[in-house]
N, C-alpha and C positions, 0 to 999 in steps of 0.2 A: 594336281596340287596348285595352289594358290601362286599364279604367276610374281607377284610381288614378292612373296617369300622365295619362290625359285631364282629370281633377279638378284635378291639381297644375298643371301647363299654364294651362290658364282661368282658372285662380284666384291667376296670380303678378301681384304687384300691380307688379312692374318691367318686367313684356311691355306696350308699349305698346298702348293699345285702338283701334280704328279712328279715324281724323279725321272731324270732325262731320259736312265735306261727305260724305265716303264714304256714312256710318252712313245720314244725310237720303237718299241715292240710291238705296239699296238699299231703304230704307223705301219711297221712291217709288214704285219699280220693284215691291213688294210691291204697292202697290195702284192698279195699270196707270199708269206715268208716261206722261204728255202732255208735248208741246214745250213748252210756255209752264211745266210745273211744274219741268222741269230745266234751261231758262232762272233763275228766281227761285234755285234750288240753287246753281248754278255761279258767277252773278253777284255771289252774298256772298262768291266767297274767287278774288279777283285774279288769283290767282298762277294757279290752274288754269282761269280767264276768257284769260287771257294765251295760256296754251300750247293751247287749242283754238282759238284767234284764228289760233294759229302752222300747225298742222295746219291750217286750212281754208286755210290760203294758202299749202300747202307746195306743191310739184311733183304731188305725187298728187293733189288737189284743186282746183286753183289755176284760178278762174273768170274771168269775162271782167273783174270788177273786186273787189279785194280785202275779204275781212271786216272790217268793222272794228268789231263789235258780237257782242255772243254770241249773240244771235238770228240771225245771218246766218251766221255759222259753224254753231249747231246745226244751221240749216236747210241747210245747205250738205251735211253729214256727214251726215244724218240720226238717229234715236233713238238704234240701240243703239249704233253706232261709239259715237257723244257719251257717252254713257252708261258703255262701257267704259273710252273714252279717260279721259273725265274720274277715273271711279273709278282708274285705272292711276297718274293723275298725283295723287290724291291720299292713295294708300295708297304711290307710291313715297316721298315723306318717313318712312313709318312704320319704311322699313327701312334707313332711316339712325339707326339707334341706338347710340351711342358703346360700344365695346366694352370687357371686364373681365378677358376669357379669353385664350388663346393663339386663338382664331377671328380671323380679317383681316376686322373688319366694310365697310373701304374695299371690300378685294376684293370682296365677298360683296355691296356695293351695287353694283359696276360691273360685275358679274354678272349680277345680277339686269336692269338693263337694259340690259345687251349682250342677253340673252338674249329679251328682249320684243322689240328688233328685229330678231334671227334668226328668231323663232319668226314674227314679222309676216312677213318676208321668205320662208318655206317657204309659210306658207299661202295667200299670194298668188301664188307660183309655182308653186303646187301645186291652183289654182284653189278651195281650200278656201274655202266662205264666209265662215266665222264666222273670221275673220281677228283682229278685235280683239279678241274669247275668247280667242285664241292670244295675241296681246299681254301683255293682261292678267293669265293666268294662268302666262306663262312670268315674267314678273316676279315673281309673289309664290310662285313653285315652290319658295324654298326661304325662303321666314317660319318655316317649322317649325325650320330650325336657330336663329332669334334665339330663337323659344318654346323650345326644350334650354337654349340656352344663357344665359337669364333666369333658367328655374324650375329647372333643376338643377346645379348647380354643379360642375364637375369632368370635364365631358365630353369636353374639347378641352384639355385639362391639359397631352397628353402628342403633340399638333400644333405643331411646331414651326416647320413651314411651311407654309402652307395652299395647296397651288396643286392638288392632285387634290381631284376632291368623292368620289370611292372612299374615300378614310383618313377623311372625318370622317363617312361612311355608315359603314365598320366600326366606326370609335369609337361611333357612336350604336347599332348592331345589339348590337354586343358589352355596352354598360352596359343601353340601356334594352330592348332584345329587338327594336326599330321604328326604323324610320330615320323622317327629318326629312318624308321626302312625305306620311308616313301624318299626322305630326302637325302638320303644316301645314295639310293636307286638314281636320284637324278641327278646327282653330283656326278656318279658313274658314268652313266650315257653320256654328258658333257665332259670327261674323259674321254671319249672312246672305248671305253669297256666293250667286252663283246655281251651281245644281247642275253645271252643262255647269265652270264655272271650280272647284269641289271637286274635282269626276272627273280631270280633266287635270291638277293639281296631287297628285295620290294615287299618277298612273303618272307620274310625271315621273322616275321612276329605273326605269323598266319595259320601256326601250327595246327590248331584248332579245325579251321575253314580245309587245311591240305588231308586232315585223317577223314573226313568225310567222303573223301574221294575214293573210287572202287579199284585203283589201285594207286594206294598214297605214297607206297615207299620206291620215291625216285632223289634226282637230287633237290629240289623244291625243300622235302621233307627231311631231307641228311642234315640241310643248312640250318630248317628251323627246331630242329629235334638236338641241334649242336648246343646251343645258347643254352638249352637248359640242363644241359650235362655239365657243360663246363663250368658255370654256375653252383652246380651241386659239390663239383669236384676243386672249384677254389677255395671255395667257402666253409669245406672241408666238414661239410654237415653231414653224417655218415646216415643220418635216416632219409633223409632228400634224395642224397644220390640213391638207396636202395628202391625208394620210390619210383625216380628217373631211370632208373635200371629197367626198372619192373612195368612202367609203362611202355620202354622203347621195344623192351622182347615181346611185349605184347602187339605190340604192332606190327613187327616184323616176324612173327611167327615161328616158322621153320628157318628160315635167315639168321635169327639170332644163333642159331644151334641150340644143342642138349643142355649144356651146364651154366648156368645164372653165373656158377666161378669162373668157366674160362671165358663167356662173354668180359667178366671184371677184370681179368687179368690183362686180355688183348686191347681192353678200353686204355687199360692207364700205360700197359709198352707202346700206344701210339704218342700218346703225351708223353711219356719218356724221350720218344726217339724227337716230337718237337723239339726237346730241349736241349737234345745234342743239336739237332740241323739250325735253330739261333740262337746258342750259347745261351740260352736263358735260363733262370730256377723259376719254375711256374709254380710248383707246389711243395713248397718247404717239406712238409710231412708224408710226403706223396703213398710212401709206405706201409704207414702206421692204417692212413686213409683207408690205401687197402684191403688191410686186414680188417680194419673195421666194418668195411661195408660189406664184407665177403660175410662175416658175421650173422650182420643185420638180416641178409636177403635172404635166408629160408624164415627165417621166422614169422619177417614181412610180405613173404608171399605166402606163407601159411596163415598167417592171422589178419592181414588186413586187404589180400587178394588185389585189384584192382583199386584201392584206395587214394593212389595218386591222382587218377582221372576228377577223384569227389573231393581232394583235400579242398576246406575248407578258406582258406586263409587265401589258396591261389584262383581260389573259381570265386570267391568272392572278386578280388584284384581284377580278373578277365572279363568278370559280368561288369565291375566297374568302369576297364575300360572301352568296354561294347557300348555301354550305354552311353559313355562320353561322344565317342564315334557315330551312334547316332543322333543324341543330340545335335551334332555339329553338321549332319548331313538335311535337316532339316529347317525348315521355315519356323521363326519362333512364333508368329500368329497364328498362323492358317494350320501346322504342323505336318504340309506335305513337305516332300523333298523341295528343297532349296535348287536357286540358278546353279550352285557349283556343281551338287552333287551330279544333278538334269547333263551339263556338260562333261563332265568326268565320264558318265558310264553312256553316254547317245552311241560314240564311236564304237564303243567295244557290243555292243546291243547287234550293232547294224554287221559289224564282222562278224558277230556269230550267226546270224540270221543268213548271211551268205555264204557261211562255211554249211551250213546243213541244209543249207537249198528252200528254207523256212521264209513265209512275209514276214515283212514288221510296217509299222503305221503310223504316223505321228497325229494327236491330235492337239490342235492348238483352240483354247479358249479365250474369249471375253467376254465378262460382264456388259451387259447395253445400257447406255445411261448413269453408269456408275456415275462419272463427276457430278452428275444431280443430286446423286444420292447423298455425297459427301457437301454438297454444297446448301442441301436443304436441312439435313438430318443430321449434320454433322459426322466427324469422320470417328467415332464411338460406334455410330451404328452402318458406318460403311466396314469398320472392321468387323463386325457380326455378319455380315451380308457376306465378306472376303472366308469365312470362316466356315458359314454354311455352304457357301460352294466347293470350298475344298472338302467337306464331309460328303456331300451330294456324290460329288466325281469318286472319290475312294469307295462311298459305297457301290457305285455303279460299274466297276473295272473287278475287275479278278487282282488277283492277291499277286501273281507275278508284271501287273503293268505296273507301271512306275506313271503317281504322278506326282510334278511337280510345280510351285508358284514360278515361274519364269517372271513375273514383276509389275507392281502394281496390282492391278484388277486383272492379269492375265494369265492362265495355268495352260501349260501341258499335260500331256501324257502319253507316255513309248506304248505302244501296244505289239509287244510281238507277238509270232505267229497269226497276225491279222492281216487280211488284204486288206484295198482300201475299202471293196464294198460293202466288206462286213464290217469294218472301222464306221463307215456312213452311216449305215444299220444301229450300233452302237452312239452314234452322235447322235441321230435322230429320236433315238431314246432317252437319251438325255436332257436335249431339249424338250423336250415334251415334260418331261417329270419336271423341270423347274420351270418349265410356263406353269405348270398348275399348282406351283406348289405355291403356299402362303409362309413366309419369313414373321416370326414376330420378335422383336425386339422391344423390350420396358413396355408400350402401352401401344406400339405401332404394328402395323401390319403391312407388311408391304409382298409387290410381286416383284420377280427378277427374271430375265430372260437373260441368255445366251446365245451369242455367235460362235459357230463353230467350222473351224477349217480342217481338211484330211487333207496328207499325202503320205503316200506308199515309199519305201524303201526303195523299191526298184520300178520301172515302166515299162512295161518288153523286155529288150535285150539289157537295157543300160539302169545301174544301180548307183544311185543318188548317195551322196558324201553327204554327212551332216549337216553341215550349211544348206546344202538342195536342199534337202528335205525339212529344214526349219522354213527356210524362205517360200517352198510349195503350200507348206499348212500355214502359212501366213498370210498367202495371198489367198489361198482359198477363205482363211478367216477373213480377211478385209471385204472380201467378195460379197459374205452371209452380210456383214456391216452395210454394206452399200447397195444390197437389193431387198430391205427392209427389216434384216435383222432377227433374229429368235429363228433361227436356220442354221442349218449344218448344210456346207459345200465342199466336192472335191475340188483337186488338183486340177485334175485329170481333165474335169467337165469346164472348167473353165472358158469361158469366150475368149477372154486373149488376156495377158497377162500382164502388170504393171511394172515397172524394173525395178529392184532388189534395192 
């Protein structure tokens, strides 16, 4: 994420900061919380003493004689449920903040926990452990829209109704380039959050990208599979939710169980019992709802089968926001990948390359003599020259590197699963196709060559950070530069090397 907007974000002094209990737990839990230290925590703030009092005596918990003490509840619940619980109940006030904007902060709070007990309700259906992660972090999934809409003004200007979270994802992709999960996720981490409740709050609009995985249903999928249940079930749209229904048993298969009705039933007693544990009315009609949808869902899994996956109105809205998203990750001349996106994914490239024992490669390019180009030809036809290169290189790469303009006249490209020698082999071919190749532009014709620098991910024993590895392929690129150019060098082979 765009470090300026992550600055502006943490630094608005109208986004409210964590509550003390929260802030003390996490502290805690930083340096191994014990029962008796999150006993002393909880016990100074009533209100969140109360509702785990409520939890250890609810139906799920509910012992041979009731809690009446926060030690007996913690002890009841054990560490981390209490732990999550509590933190869930004491950052849910944070996201009751009176709103300014065209945003519906009521909705967006009875959202939020609707959604904590969807997401509680999949993962315990779903035999997922970390149940109360799910809780947790399906509640605070969208704090990143209160962070937009404290620190920047004008984001939801032109929402005049807020009932899909798709329009105020386009509104946020189209002003700030990042919707509300990414900045949510890093609002979180700058809490202290724990990393497992960052993660699931970053993909909580990822649904899509999570079901392609060969096994999706964890908590990842609870959190983002929550948002559009509760959605279905606020908005009280009885073919939506049959819809939502009928795509989540299908995901979850044998999980879901036998009957489309007791899955419905079990959906909306988890919502129910939300709104015993915060006094809340989430769904006026909660009732009628469900009769209604109980209704719907044979007819809608007889007649229109897997339909939710193809509605129209929503995979329009998804294609539109993919496309926004890659728009944004790209170069608007050249149309490779852009400096941010090149910096966003190098790190995570190189951690997976070294989780499965795999090379990876970086190649760094420059045009030779470009300022001439620009300086005789004008920069009209150094932008066609910038353009053909970036076509050249994408043709020349397989469809998993990643290349991108890094700036000016100069492009990258990650090549994983490459050593460097084959990277070299690669550069060397490339140089060659554009020494020979003929550029024409309006009435001209021109040649262009390239320098080109490799380095490897790792050397032997030791595996190069980001930085290494841009500054290796840079000096190996400077190298090609200053020993005549229209050459590809490595790292590796270098005589001795210049400092960073």
């Amino acid at each position: 994420m765009n470090k300026h907007l992550e600055a502006k974000i943490l630094n608005c002094r109208d986004l409210p900061s964590p509550p003390i209990v929260a802030a003390r737990i996490v502290n805690q839990v930083e340096d191994d919380c014990q029962l008796s230290d999150l006993v002393d925590i909880v016990s100074d703030d009533p209100a969140t003493s109360l509702k785990l009092m409520r939890l250890a005596n609810s139906a799920a918990y509910r012992g041979t004689k009731p809690c009446s003490t926060v030690l007996s509840a913690v002890t009841r619940l054990g560490i981390n449920v209490s732990v999550m619980t509590a933190l869930s109940f004491s950052l849910a006030n944070t996201l009751r903040v009176p709103g300014k904007s065209n945003l519906d902060h009521d909705y967006l709070w009875r959202r939020s926990v609707t959604s904590a007990a969807v997401a509680r309700f999949l993962a315990t259906r779903a035999n997922v452990h970390n149940w109360e992660e799910c809780f947790l972090a399906a509640l605070v999934q969208d704090i990143g829209m209160l962070a937009a809409d404290c620190a920047i003004r004008g984001i939801y200007e032109d929402l005049t109704v807020y009932a899909q979270h798709e329009y105020a994802q386009l509104a946020e992709i189209a002003s700030l380039k990042v919707d509300h999960s990414k900045l949510g996720a890093s609002l979180l981490k700058h809490w202290k959050l724990p990393a497992t409740i960052v993660d699931a709050v970053a993909h909580s609009h990822a649904l899509e990208r999570l079901m392609k995985r060969a096994d999706c249903i964890d908590s990842l999928w609870c959190v983002a599979y929550s948002g559009i249940l509760a959605d279905a079930v606020l908005l009280s749209d009885e073919l939506e939710l049959a819809r939502a229904i009928a795509l989540g048993r299908a995901c979850m298969g044998d999980l879901a169980g036998n009957s489309e009705s007791e899955f419905t039933h079990a959906l909306f007693a988890s919502v129910k019992d939300a709104e015993a544990l915060f006094e809340a009315s989430l769904v006026p009609n909660m009732d009628e709802l469900m009769v209604a949808s109980k209704s719907l869902m044979f007819d809608y899994m007889i007649g229109q089968g897997q339909a939710a996956a193809n509605d129209e109105h929503v995979s329009n809205l998804q294609s539109r926001v993919e496309e926004l998203e890659e728009e944004n990750r790209r170069d608007a001349l050249t149309g490779a990948y852009n400096r941010q996106y090149f910096d966003d994914v190098l790190d995570g490239m190189i951690n997976d390359s070294a989780e499965i024992g795999s090379p990876l490669s970086l190649m760094f390019i420059d045009a030779d003599h470009f300022k001439q180009i620009n300086d005789v030809h004008g920069h009209h036809v150094g932008d066609q020259v910038l353009i053909w290169i970036a076509t050249t290189l994408q043709q020349a790469v397989r469809d998993t590197d990643v290349v991108a303009r890094y700036g000016g006249e100069e492009f990258v490209v990650i090549l994983p699963t490459l050593g460097e020698e084959h990277a070299a082999a690669l550069g060397d071919r490339i140089v060659a196709r554009m020494s020979e190749a003929i550029i024409t532009v309006d009435d001209l014709e021109l040649q262009v060559t390239v320098s080109i620098g490799i380095a490897a991910a790792s050397s032997g024993s030791q595996r190069r950070s980001s930085r290494d590895l841009i500054v290796g392929a840079d000096q190996a690129m400077y190298f090609s530069k200053k020993t005549g150019r229209n050459k590809c060098s490595r790292a590796s082979a270098l005589p001795q090397q210049r400092s960073a």
